[in-house]
N, C-alpha and C positions, 0 to 999 in steps of 0.2 A: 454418548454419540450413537447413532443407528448402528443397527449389527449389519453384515455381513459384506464390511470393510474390512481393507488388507493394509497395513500402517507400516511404517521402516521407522528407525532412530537412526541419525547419524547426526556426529559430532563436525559440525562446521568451523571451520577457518575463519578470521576475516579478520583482513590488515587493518594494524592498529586498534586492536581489541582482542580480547578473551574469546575464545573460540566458544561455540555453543553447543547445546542438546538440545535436536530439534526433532519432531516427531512428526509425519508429513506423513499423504498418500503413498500407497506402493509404488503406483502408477497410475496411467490417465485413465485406467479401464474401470478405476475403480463408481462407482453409482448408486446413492439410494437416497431416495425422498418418498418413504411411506407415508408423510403426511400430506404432500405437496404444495412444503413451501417454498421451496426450490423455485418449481412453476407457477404459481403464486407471484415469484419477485421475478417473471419471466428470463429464468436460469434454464437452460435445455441441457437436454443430459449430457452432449458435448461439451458445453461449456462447464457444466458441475462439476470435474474435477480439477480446473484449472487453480483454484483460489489453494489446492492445500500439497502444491507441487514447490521444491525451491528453483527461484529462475535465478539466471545470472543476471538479472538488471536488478530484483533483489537484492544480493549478494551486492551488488556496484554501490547500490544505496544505502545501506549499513556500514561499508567501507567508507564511505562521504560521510554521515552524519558519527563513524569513530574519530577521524580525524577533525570533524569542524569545531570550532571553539564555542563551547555553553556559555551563552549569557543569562546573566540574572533573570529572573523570575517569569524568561520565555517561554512561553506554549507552543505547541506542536500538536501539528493533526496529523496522522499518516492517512490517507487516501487508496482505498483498495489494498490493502493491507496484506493479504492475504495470509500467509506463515506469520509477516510483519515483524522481521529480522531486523526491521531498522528501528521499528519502535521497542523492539526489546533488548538493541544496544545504547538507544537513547537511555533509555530506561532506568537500565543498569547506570549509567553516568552519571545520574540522578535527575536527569530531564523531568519537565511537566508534560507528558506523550498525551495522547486519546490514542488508540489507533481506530482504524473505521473499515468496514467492508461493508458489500451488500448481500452476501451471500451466509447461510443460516446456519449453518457451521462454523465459519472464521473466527469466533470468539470463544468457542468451546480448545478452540486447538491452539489459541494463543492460552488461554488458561493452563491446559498442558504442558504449553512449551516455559511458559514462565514456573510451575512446577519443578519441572526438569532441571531449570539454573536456580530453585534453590530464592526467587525473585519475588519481592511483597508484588501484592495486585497491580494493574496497568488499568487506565480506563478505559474502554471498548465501547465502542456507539454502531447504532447501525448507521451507515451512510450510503444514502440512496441520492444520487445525483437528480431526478426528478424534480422540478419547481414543488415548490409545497402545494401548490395548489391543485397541482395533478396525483397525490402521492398516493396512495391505495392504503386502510389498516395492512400491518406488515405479518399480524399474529403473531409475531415475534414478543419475545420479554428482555426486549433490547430497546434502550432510548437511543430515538435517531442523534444526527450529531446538532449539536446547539453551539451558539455563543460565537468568536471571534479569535483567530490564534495570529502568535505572529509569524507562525512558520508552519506552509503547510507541504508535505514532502508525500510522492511516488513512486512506484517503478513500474512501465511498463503499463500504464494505463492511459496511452494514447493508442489502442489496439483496435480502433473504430471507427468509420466515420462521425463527425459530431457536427451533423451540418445547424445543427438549430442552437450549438454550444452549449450543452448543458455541463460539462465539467468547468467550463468559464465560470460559466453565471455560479452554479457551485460555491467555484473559488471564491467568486464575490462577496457571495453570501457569507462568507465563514473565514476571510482574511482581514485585519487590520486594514486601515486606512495606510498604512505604511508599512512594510514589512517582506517578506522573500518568501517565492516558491520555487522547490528546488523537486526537479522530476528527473529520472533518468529514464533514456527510452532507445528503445535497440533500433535506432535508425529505422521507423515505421514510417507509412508514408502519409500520415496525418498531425504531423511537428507541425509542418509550416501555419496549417490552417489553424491549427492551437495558438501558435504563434504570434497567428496576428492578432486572435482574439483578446490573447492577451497584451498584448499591446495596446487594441481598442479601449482596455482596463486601467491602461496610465504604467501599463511595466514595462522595463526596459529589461532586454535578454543579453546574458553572457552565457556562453556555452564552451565546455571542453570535451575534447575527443575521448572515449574512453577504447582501449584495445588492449586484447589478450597479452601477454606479453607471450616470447617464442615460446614454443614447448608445451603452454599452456594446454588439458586437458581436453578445456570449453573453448572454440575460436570463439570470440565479442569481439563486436566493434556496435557500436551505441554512442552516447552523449550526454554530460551531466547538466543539463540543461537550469538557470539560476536564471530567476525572473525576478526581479527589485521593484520597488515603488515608494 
């Protein structure tokens, strides 16, 4: 990893599963792309520390994929990944994960964190939501993401406008003809327009409330949003 980053360890919780060792940014100040591929995959230095922070929609989506029931010889894409706490309790469970980011670090720090518990390898793809036909060399030594899953899961990656839908089309690309995407998203205000795209897709939405309970440390309130077809 570049030097003159500031890192933390902490041992995460998460209902219905083995708590973990994760290894994460100090905080959001932290910054460096001496090669500039960061800005290369048009990452700004605001946004460059957000992929290796843990969020609570994170946390809500590991919490969901400990409790959901593994079926046979299912795939999984995780989507923006970031830390990718869900792909490393899928994981653990003995799931078929990828996980995927677009950012030039997220795979080095899942290598880490899968270190840390002690966890054989995880496959990691670079995922850039861009049409292929638009897509830039990434300089990367990361293969973008390929092939077809039947379950594709995120947190917190509706945090955009997406007027031309590229996280749809995305999903298109890289979902089963039949099969579930399950996002959780802290009540942003770009659900609905997701929404309907996916619908336009042939998916049918069920959604649950997610909320802090009292006392809680973190106030949440969000949504585990399950899209079917």
């Amino acid at each position: 990893m570049p030097g003159l980053l500031f890192f933390k360890q902490e041992c995460i919780s998460i209902d219905g599963a083995a708590s973990l060792q994760i290894r994460s940014l100090l905080d959001r100040q932290q910054f460096s792309d001496p090669l500039g591929e960061a800005a290369a995959l048009g990452i700004s230095s605001a946004h460059w520390p957000l992929f290796g922070m843990l969020w609570p929609s994170g946390l809500h989506l590991a919490e969901a994929m400990a409790l959901r029931p593994l079926l046979e010889d299912e795939t999984i894409l995780e989507i923006g990944c970031g830390l990718g706490l869900a792909s490393l309790v899928s994981h653990r469970r003995g799931a078929l994960v990828t996980a995927s980011d677009c950012h030039p670090l997220a795979g080095s720090f899942l290598l880490e964190n899968l270190r840390l518990n002690d966890l054989p390898p995880l496959r990691y793809c670079h995922g850039d939501w861009t049409p292929p036909a638009e897509q830039a060399p990434t300089g990367l030594r990361r293969p973008r993401v390929q092939g077809r899953f039947d379950l594709i899961i995120g947190s917190d990656v509706l945090y955009e406008r997406d007027d031309i839908g590229r996280l749809p089309d995305f999903i298109a690309r890289h979902a089963m003809p039949s099969g579930e995407v399950l996002i959780v998203d802290p009540n942003r205000g770009n659900r609905s327009a997701f929404s309907k795209r996916m619908a336009s897709l042939g998916y049918a939405l069920q959604n649950r409330i997610l909320k802090s309970p009292p006392g809680a440390a973190v106030n949440y309130s969000g949504q585990l949003l399950s899209y079917r077809r």
